[in-house]
PQR file with spaces between the fields and no chain letter, atoms N, CA, C, O and H, PARSE charges and radii, in Angstrom:
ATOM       1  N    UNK     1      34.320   45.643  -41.642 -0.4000 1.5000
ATOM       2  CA   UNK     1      34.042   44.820  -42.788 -0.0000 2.0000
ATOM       3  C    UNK     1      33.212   45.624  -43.788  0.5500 1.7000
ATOM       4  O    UNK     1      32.165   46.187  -43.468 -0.5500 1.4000
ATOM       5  N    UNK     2      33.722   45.648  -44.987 -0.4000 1.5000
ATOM       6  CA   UNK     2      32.778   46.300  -46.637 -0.0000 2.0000
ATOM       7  C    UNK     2      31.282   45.536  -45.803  0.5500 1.7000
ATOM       8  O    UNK     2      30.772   46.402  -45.091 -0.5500 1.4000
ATOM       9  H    UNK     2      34.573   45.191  -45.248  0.4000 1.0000
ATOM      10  N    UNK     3      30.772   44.663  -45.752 -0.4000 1.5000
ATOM      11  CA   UNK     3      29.746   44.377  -45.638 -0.0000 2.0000
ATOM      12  C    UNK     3      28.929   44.971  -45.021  0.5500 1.7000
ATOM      13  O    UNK     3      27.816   45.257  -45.464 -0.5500 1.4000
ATOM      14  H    UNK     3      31.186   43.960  -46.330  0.4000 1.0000
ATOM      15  N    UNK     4      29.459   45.326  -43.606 -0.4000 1.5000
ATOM      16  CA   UNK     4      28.766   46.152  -42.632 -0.0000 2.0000
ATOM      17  C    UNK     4      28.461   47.732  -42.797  0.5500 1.7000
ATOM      18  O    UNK     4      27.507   48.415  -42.424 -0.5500 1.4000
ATOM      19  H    UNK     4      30.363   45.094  -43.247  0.4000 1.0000
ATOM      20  N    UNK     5      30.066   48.153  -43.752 -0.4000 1.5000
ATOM      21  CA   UNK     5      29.831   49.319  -44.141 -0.0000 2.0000
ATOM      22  C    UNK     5      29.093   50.207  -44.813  0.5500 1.7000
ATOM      23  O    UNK     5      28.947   51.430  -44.828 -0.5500 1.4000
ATOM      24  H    UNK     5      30.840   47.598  -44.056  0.4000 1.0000
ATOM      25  N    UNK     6      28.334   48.544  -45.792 -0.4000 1.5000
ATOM      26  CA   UNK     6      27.627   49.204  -46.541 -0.0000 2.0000
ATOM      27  C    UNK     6      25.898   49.170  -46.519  0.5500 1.7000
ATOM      28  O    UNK     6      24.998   49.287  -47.351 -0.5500 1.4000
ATOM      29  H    UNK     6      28.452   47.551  -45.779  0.4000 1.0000
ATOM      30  N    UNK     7      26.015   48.934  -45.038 -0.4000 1.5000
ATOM      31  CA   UNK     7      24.692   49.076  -44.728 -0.0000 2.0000
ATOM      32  C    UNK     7      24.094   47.204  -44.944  0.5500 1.7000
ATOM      33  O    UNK     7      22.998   46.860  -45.388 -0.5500 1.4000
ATOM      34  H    UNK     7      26.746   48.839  -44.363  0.4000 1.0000
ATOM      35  N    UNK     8      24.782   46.646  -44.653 -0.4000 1.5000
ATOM      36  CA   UNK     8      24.490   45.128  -44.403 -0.0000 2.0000
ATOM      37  C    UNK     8      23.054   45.277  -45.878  0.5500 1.7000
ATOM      38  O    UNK     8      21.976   45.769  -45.544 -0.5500 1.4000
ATOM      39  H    UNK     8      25.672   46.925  -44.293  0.4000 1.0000
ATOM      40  N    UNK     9      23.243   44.831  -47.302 -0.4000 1.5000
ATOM      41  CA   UNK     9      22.733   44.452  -48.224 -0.0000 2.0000
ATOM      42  C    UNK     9      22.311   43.440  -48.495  0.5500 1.7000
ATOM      43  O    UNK     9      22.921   42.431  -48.140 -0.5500 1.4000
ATOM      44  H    UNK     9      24.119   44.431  -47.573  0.4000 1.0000
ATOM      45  N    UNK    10      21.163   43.350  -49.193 -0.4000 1.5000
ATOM      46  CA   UNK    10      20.450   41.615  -49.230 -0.0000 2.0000
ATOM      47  C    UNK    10      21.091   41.444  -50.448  0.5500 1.7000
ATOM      48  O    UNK    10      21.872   42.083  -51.154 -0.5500 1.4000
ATOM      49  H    UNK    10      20.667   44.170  -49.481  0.4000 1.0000
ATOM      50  N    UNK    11      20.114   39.638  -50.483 -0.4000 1.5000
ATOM      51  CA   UNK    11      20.923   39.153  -51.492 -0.0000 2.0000
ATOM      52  C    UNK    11      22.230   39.402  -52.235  0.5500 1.7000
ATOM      53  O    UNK    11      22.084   40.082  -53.251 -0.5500 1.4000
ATOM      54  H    UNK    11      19.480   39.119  -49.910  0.4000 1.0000
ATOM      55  N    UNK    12      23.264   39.074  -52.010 -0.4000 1.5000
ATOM      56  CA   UNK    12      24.478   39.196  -52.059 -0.0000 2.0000
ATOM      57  C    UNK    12      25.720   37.967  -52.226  0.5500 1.7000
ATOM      58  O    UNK    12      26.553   37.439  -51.490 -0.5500 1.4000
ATOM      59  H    UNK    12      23.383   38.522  -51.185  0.4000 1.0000
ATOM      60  N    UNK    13      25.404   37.897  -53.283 -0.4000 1.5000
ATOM      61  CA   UNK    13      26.567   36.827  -54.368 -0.0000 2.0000
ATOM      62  C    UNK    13      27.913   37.012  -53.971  0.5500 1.7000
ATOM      63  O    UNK    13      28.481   38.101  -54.050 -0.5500 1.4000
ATOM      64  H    UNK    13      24.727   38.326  -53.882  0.4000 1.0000
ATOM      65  N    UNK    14      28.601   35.648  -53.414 -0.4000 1.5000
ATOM      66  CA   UNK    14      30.615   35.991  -53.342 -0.0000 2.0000
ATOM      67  C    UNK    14      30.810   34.778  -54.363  0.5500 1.7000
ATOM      68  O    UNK    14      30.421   33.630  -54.146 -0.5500 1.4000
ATOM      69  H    UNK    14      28.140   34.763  -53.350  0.4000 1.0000
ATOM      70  N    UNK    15      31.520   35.245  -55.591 -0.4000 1.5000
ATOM      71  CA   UNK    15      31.788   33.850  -56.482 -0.0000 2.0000
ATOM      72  C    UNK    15      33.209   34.084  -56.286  0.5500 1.7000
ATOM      73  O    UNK    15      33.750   35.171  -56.484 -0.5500 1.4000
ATOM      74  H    UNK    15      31.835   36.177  -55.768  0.4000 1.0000
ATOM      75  N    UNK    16      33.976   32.702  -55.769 -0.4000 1.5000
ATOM      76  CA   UNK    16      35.165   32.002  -55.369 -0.0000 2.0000
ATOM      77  C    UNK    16      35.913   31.128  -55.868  0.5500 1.7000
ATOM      78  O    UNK    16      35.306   30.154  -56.312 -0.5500 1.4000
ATOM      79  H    UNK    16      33.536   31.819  -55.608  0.4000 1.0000
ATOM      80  N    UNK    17      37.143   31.110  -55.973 -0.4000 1.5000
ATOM      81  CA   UNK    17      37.759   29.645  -56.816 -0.0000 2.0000
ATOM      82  C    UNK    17      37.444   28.675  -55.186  0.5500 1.7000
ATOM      83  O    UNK    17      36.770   29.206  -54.303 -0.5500 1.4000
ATOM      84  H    UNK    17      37.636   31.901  -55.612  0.4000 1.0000
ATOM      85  N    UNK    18      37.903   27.567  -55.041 -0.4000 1.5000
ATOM      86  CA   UNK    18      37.989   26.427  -54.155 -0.0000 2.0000
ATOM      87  C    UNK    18      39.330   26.203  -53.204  0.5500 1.7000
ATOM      88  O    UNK    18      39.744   25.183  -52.654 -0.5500 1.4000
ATOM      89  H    UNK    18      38.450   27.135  -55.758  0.4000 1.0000
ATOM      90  N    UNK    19      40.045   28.080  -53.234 -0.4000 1.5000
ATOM      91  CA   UNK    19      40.845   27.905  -52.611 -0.0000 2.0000
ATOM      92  C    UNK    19      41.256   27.671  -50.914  0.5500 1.7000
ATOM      93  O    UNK    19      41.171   28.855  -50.588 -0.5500 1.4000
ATOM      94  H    UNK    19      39.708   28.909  -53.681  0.4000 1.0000
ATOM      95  N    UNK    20      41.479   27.255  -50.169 -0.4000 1.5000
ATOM      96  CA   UNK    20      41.688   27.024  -48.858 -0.0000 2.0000
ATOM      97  C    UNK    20      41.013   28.030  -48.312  0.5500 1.7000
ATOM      98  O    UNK    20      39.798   27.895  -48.456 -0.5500 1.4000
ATOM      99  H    UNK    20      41.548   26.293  -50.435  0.4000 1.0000
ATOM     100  N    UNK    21      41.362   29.062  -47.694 -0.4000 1.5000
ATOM     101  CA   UNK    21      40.777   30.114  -47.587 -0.0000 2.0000
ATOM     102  C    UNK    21      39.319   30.597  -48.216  0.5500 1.7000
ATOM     103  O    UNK    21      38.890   31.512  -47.514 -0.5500 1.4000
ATOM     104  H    UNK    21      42.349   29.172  -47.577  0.4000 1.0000
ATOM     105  N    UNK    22      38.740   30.397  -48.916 -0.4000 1.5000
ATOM     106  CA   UNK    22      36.906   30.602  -48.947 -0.0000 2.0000
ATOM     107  C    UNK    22      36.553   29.262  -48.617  0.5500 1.7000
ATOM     108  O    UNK    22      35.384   29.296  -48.233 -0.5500 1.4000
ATOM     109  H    UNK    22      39.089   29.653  -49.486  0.4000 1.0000
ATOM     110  N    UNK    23      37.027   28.011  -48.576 -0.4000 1.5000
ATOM     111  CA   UNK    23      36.705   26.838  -48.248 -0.0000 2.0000
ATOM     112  C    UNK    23      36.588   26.770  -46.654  0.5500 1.7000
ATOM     113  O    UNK    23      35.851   25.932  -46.133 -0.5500 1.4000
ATOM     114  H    UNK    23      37.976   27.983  -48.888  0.4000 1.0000
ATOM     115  N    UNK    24      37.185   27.493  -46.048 -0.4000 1.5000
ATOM     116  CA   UNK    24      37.356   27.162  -44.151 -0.0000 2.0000
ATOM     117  C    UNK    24      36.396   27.183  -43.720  0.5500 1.7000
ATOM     118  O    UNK    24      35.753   27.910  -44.478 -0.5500 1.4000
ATOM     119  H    UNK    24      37.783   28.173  -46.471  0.4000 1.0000
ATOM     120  N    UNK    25      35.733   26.848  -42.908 -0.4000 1.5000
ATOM     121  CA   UNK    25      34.938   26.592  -42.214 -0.0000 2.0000
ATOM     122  C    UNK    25      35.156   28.337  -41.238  0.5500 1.7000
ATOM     123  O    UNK    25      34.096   28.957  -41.145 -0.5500 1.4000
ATOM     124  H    UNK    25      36.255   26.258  -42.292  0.4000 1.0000
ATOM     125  N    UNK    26      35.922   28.763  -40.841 -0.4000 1.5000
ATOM     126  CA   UNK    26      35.640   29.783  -40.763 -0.0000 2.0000
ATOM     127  C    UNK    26      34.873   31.232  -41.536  0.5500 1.7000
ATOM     128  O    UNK    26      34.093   32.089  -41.121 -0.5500 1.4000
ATOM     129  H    UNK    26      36.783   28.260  -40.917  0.4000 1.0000
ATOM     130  N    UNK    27      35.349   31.053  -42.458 -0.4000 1.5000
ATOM     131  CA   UNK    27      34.997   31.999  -43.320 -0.0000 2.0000
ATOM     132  C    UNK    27      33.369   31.691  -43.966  0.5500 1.7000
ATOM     133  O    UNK    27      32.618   32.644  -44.177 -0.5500 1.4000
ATOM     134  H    UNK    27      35.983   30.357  -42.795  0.4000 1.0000
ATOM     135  N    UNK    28      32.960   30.338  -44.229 -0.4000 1.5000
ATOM     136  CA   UNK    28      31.862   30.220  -44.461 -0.0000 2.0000
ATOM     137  C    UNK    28      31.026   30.358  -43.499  0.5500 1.7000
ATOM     138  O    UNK    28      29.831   30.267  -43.780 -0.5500 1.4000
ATOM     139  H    UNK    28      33.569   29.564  -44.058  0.4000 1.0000
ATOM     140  N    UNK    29      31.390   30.587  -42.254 -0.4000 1.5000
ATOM     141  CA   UNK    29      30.285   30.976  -41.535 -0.0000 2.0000
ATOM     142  C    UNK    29      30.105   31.890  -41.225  0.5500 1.7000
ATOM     143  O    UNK    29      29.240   32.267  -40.434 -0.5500 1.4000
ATOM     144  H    UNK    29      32.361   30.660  -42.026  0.4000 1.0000
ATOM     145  N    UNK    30      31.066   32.622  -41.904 -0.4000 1.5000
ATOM     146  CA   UNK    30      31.185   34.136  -41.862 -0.0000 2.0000
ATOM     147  C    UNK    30      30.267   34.397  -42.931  0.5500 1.7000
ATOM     148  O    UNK    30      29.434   35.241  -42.599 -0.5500 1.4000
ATOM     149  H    UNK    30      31.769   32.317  -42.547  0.4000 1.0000
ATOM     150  N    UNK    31      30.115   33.920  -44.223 -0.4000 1.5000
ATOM     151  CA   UNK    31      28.982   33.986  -45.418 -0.0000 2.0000
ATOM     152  C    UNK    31      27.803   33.277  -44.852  0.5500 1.7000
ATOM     153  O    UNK    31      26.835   33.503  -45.578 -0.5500 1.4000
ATOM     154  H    UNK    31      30.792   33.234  -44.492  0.4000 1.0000
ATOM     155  N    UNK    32      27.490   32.502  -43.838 -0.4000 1.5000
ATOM     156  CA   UNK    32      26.669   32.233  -43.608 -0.0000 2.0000
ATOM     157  C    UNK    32      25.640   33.554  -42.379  0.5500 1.7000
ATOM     158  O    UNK    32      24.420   33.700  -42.461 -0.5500 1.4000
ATOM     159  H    UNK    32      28.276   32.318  -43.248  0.4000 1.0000
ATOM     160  N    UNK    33      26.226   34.050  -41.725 -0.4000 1.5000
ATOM     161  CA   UNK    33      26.398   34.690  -40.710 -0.0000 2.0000
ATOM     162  C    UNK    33      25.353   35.993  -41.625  0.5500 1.7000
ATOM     163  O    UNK    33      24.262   36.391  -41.217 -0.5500 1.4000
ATOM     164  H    UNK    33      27.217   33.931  -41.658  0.4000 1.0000
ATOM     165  N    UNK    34      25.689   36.222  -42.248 -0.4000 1.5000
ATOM     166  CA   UNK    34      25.970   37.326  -43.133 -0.0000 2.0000
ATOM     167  C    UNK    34      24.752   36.904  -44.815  0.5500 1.7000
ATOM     168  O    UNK    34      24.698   37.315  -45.974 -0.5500 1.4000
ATOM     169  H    UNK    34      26.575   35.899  -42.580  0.4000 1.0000
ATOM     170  N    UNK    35      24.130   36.075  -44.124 -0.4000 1.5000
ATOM     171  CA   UNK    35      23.592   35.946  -45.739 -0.0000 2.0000
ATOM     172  C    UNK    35      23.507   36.079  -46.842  0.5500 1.7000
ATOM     173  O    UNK    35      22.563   36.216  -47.620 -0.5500 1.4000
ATOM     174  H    UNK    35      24.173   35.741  -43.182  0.4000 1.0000
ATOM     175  N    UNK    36      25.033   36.018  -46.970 -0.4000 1.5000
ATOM     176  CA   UNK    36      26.046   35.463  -48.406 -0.0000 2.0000
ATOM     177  C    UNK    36      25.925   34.650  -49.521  0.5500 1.7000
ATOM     178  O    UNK    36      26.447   33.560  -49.290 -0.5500 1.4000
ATOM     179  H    UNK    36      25.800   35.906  -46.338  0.4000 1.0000
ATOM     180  N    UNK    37      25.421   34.730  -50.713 -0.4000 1.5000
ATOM     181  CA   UNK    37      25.347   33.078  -51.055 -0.0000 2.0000
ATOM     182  C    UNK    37      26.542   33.059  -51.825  0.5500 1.7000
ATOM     183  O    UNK    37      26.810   33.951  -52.630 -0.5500 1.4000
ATOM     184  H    UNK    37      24.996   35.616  -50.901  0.4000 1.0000
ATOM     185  N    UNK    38      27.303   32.030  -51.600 -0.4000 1.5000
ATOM     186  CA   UNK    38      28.539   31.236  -52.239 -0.0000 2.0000
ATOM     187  C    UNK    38      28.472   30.638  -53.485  0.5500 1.7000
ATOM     188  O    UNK    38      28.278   29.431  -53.627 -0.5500 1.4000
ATOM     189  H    UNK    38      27.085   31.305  -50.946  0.4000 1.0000
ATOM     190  N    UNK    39      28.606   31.333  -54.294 -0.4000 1.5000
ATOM     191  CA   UNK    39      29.325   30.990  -55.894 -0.0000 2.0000
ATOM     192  C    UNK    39      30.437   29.641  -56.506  0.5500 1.7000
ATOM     193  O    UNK    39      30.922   29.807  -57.625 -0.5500 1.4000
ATOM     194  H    UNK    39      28.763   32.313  -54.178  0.4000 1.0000
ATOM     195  N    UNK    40      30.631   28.926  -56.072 -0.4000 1.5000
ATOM     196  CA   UNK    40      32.058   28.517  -55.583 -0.0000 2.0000
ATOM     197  C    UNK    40      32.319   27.893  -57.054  0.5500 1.7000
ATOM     198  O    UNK    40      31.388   27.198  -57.461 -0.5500 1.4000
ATOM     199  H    UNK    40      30.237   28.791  -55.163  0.4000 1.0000
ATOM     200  N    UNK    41      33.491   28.033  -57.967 -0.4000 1.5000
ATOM     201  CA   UNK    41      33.805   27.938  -58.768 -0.0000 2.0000
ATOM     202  C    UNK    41      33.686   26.102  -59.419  0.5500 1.7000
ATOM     203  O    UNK    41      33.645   25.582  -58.304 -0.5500 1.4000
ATOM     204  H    UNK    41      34.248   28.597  -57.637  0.4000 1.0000
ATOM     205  N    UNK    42      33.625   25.105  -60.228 -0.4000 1.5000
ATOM     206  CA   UNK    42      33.738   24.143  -60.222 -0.0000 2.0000
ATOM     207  C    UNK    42      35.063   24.067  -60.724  0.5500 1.7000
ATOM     208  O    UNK    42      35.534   24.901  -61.498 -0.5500 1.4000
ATOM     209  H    UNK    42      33.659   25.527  -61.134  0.4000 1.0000
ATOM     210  N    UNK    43      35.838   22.799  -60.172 -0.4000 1.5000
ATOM     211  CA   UNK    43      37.133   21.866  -61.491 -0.0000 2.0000
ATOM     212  C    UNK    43      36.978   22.267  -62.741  0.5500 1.7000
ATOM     213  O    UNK    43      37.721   22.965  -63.432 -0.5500 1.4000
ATOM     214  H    UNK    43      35.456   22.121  -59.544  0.4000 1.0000
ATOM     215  N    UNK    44      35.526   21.567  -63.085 -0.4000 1.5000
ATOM     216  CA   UNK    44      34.913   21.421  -64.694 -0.0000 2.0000
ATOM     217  C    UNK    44      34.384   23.126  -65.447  0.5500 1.7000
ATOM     218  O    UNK    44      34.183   23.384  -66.634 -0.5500 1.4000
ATOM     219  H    UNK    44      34.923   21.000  -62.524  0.4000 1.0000
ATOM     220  N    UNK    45      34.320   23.688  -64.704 -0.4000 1.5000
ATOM     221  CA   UNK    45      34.196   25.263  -65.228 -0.0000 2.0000
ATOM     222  C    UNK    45      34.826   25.396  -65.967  0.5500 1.7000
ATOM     223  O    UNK    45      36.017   25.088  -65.911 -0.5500 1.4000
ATOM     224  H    UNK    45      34.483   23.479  -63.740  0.4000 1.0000
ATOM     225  N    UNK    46      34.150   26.004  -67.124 -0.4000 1.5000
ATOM     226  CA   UNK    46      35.680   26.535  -68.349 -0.0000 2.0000
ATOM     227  C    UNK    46      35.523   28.160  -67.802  0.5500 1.7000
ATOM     228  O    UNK    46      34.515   28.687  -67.332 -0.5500 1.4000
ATOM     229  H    UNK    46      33.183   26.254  -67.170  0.4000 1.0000
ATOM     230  N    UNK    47      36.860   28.754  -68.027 -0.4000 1.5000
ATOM     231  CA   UNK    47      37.477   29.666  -67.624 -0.0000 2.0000
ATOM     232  C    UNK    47      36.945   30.554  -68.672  0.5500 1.7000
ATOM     233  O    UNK    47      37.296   31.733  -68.720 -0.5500 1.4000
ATOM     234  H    UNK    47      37.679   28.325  -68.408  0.4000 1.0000
């Protein structure tokens, strides 16, 4: 994993649309795991 490779870095932003996949419950505990903080895009966001 980039994460590990790079010497496991603090504070560390993933900004995401709300697609299935960054939403799983797997994967967020993979950002959780990993002290990730999640960006996660809104509906109401203008582009």
């Amino acid at each position: 994993m980039v994460y590990e490779s790079q010497g496991k870095p603090q504070e560390v932003m993933f900004y995401s649309d709300q697609g299935s996949h960054y939403t799983s419950r797997k994967f967020r505990q993979l950002l959780s795991r990993c002290k990730i903080v999640d960006l996660m895009c809104q509906d109401d966001f203008a582009h």
